[in-house]
C-alpha positions, 0 to 999 in steps of 0.5 A: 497553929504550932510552930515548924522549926527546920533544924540541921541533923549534925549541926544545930542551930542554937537559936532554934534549940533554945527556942524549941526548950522556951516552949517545952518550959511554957508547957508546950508539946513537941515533935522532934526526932530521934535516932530511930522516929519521930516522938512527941515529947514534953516536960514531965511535970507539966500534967496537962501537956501529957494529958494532950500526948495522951489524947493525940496517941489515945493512950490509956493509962497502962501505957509506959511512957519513956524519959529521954535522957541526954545520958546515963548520969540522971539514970539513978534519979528516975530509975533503980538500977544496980551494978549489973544493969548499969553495965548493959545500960551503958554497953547499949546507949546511946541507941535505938532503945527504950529500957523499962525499970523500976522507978524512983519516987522521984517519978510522978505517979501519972507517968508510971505504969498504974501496977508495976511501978515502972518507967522508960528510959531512953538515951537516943543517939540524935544531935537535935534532941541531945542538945535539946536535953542539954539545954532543957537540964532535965529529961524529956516525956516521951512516946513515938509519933504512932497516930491511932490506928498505926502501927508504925511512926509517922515519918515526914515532918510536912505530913506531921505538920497537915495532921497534928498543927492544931494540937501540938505547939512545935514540930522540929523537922530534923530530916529523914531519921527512920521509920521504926520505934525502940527495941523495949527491952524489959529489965525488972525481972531476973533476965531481960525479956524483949517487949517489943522488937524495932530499930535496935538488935535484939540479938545482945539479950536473947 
């Protein structure tokens, strides 16, 4: 049975953050909001709580899975990003999207796309999970709340609850935060290329 924190949107409850980054640490999965839907996230080392993210959205392994990031300074540990990107970058962050580049080594293997080497990265404009970032010191695995089958997030934190209390650890109900995924816009190539329209304008890259 998971947990069910109610945290306040502008102001979080420190008490609630802590706890909620106590069970990211022991292995845990969450469910927390961002700036555009719910997501489920874990700590990126832990195997066997992606391995759970995997079975709850019956991902394969071509999926790309996101780093949510607290901001664009751990951006050169994960991901290759030269002058040029890094100024779209920080022209579009914090926001409503998912940027996939090329990884680092510092990635694990399991969270990379099996071909291409590359991975998410999202800075998310949504107090509750800045300052779960903040407390965690790392960034957090991610993927949008979207059950087989669906094609858009889950986005009331009860409903979340009646569905997935036996197979996630944590459900943070931040309140209504939308009901669209990330814009992905693809940066590996020599221009952007739009993967996926959603919350964020795709407008600044065509």
């Amino acid at each position: 049975m998971s947990q069910f924190f109610q945290i306040h949107q502008d102001n979080p409850q420190k008490r609630l953050i802590l706890q909620a980054v106590e069970i990211l640490r022991k292995g845990g999965v969450i469910i927390y909001p961002t700036d555009c839907a719910y997501a489920l996230g874990c700590c990126l080392e832990n195997k066997k709580a992606l391995d759970r993210i995997k079975q709850i959205r019956q991902l394969d392994d071509k999926h790309n899975f996101t780093l949510v990031c607290r901001d664009l300074s751990v951006i050169s540990t994960y991901a290759k990003v030269d002058n040029q990107i890094y100024r779209l970058l920080k022209a579009h962050t914090p926001g409503a999207y998912t940027f996939i580049l090329n990884a680092t080594t510092e990635v694990p293997r399991r969270l990379l796309h099996p071909k291409r080497r590359t991975i998410g990265m999202r800075v998310p404009d949504n107090q509750i999970v800045l300052d779960l970032l903040d407390a965690l010191g790392e960034p957090i695995m991610s993927t949008s709340l979207i059950l087989p089958g669906e094609d858009l997030p889950l986005t009331d934190p009860y409903d979340m609850r009646d569905a997935l209390q036996h197979q996630v650890d944590l459900i943070i109900d931040g309140g209504f935060c939308g009901m669209e995924a990330t814009t992905v816009i693809n940066l590996t190539g020599d221009v952007p290329e739009v993967m996926r329209e959603g919350a964020g304008d795709v407008a600044h890259f065509i």
